[in-house]
N, C-alpha and C positions, 0 to 999 in steps of 0.2 A: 201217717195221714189219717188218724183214728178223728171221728167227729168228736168235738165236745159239744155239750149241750149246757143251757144255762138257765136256771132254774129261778123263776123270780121269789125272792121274800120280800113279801110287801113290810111287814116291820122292819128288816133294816135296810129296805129301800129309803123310809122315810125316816129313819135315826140320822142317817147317811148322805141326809139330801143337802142339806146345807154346803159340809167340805166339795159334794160331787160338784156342785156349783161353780164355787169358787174355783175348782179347778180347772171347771169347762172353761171359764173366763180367764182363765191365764194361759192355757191352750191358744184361745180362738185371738190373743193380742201375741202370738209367735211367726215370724217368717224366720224360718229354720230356729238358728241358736239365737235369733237376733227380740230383742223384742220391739216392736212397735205397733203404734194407733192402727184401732181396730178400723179404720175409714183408712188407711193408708195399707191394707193388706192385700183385698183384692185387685187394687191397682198395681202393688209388686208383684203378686202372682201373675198377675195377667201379662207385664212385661215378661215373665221366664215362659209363657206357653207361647208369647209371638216371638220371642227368640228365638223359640225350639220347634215349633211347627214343624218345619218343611226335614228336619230331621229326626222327628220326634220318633216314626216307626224302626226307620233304620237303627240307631242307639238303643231301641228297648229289643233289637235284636243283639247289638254287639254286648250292652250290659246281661243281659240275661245267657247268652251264648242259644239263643232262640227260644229258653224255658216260658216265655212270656206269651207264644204260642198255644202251649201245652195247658198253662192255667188256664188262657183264658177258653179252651173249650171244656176241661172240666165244669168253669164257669156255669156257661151256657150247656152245657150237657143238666146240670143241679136246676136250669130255670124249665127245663122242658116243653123248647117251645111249641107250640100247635097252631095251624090255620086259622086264621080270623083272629087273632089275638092281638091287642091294644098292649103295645109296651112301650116302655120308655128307658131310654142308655142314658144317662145324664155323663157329662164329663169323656162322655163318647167323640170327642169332633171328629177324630181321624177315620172313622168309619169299625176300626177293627172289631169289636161285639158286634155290633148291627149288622156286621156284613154277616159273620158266623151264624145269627139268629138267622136272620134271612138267607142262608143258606140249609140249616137246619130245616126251617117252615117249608122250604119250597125242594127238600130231596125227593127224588123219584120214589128211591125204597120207603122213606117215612110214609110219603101220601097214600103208597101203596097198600101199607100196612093200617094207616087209621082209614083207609076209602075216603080220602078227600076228596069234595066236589070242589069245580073252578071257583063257586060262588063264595065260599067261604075262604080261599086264597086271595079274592080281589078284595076282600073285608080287613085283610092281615097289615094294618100298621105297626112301625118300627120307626119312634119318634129319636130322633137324633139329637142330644141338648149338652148346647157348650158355650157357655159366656163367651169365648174367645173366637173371633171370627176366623181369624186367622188357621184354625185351629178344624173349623169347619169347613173353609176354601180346600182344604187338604182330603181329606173326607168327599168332598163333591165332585174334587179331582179325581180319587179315586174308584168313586160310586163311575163315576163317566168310563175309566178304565176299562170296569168291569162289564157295560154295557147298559148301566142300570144310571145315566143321566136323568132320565122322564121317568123311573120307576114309580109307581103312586103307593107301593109302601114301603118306601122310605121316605122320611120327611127330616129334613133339616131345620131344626129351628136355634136361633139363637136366646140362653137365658141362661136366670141365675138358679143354684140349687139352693139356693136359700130362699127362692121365692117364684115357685115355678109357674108358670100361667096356664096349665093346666086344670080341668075342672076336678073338683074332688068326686073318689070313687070312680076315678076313669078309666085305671091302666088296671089290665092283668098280671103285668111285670114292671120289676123294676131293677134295672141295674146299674153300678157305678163300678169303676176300674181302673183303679191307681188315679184317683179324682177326690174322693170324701176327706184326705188329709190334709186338701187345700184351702178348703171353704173356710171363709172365717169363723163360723159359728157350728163346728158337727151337728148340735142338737138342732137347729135352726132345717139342715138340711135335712135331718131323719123325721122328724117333724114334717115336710113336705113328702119326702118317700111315703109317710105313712097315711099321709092326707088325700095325695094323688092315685092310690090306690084302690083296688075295688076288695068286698071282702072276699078271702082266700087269696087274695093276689100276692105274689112272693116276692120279697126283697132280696137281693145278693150283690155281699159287695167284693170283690178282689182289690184287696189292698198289701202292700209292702207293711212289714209288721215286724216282729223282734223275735228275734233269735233265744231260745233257751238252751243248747246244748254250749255250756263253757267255752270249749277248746274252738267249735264252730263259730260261735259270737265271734271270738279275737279275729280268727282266720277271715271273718264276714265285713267286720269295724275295720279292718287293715284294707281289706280289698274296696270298702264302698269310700273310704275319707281318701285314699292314696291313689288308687286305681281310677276310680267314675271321671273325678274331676277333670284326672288329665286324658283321658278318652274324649268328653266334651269337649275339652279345650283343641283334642286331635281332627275330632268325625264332624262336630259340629261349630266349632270355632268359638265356644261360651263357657269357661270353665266356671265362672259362676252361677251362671242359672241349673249347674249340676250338681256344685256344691250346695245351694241351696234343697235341692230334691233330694241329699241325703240325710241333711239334717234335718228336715221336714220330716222323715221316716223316723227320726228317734225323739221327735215330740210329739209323734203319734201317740196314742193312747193304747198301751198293749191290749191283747188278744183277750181277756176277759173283761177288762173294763172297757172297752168298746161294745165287747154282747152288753153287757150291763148299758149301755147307752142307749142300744138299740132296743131294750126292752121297756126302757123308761120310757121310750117316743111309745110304748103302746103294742110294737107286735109281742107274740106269742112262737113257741116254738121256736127260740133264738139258738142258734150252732154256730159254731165254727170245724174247718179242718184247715190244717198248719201242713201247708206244703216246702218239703226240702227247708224242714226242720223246724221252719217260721220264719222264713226268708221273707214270705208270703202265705197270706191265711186268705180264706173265702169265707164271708161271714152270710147266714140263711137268715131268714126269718119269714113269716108269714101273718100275714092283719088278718084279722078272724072277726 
């Protein structure tokens, strides 16, 4: 789980920018192995997350065998939340980060330990953003669960990560989580990450990512093309909207050409760490 760090050179950033291009645009016109019109992508995404809504959390428990848990408070452990803090989950609908942040923000021991006043707890927004309504219904369901229906820092709103309506320089965080390989345009989205942001505000993404270890990959490529679909097809009764989400993971943009993406949008300080082996990577950065 060693961090890597990635070092910008601006010379063959800009030797290099033309192919990074072209590539991004062949990327951003993929739904899985399939290719099609970039105006016909978010509308296919958007069918796989009203599919999968209402068993979106349960499956990212059976595929991961609950490891999906475990990243995501690593996650949010890397964002360090604190009282009064302006963040934003983007791709967040089902509530899972934002619930962990705000639970973070408001434990006994933590406030205990930085002497939080109330005043600065009723400041603490936790912006909840997911194109998919459906996706949020789930999330509000569960916010109600929890007791946090009328909470006033949590806010649900619905939008695109390509075009957030958020003022620039507003959030102290920003996070996205198993969300950034779907957008049609990555750059388009870090692009806003980096806009919506205030300076020092930290970026952190958990995404499904690639595998390096040989024997692992085979064992990983057998288990996601053989295994996922027909679990979908079993838990959630969609075996395509699951084959789709693995194919979508292997025209993701591996673990250093993604920090390279995220350095070109402009933050500083770009890392990754590759969790169980690169199954899953969490990628840092910070706008300075």
């Amino acid at each position: 789980m060693a961090l890597r760090s990635v070092s910008r050179r601006l010379g063959s950033r800009i030797l290099n920018q033309r192919s990074f291009v072209a590539s991004l645009h062949s990327h951003a016109t993929s739904f899985g192995f399939q290719e099609v019109k970039e105006e016909e992508k978010s509308k296919l995404v958007g069918n796989v997350f009203t599919n999968v809504a209402s068993s979106y959390d349960i499956m990212n428990d059976v595929m991961s065998g609950g490891l999906h848990r475990l990243w995501k408070e690593r996650l949010v452990g890397k964002l360090s939340p604190f009282a009064g803090m302006k963040h934003l989950d983007v791709a967040g609908g089902t509530g899972d980060v934002a619930f962990r942040i705000y639970d973070a923000v408001y434990s006994v021991k933590r406030r205990a330990l930085q002497k939080v006043d109330e005043a600065s707890l009723e400041e603490t927004q936790i912006y909840v953003c997911d194109i998919n309504p459906n996706m949020l219904n789930v999330g509000k369901q569960r916010a109600a669960e929890r007791g946090l229906r009328d909470n006033k820092s949590l806010v649900w709103v619905e939008g695109d990560a390509e075009a957030l309506s958020f003022d620039d320089n507003s959030m102290d965080g920003y996070t996205i989580a198993f969300g950034i390989r779907n957008v049609t345009h990555i750059e388009k989205a870090l692009a806003e990450a980096y806009r919506v942001l205030k300076r020092g505000g930290r970026f952190l993404c958990l995404e499904l990512s690639h595998v390096e270890i040989p024997v692992f990959k085979n064992l990983y490529d057998l288990y996601s093309f053989q295994v996922i679909p027909n679990l979908g097809e079993l838990i959630a009764g969609d075996r395509e909207s699951y084959q789709y989400l693995v194919e979508s993971v292997r025209r993701f943009p591996p673990q250093e050409r993604f920090a390279s993406m995220i350095a070109d949008a402009g933050f500083e300080k770009v890392e990754y760490e590759n969790l169980v082996g690169g199954v899953v990577a969490i990628h840092s950065a910070i706008k300075l």
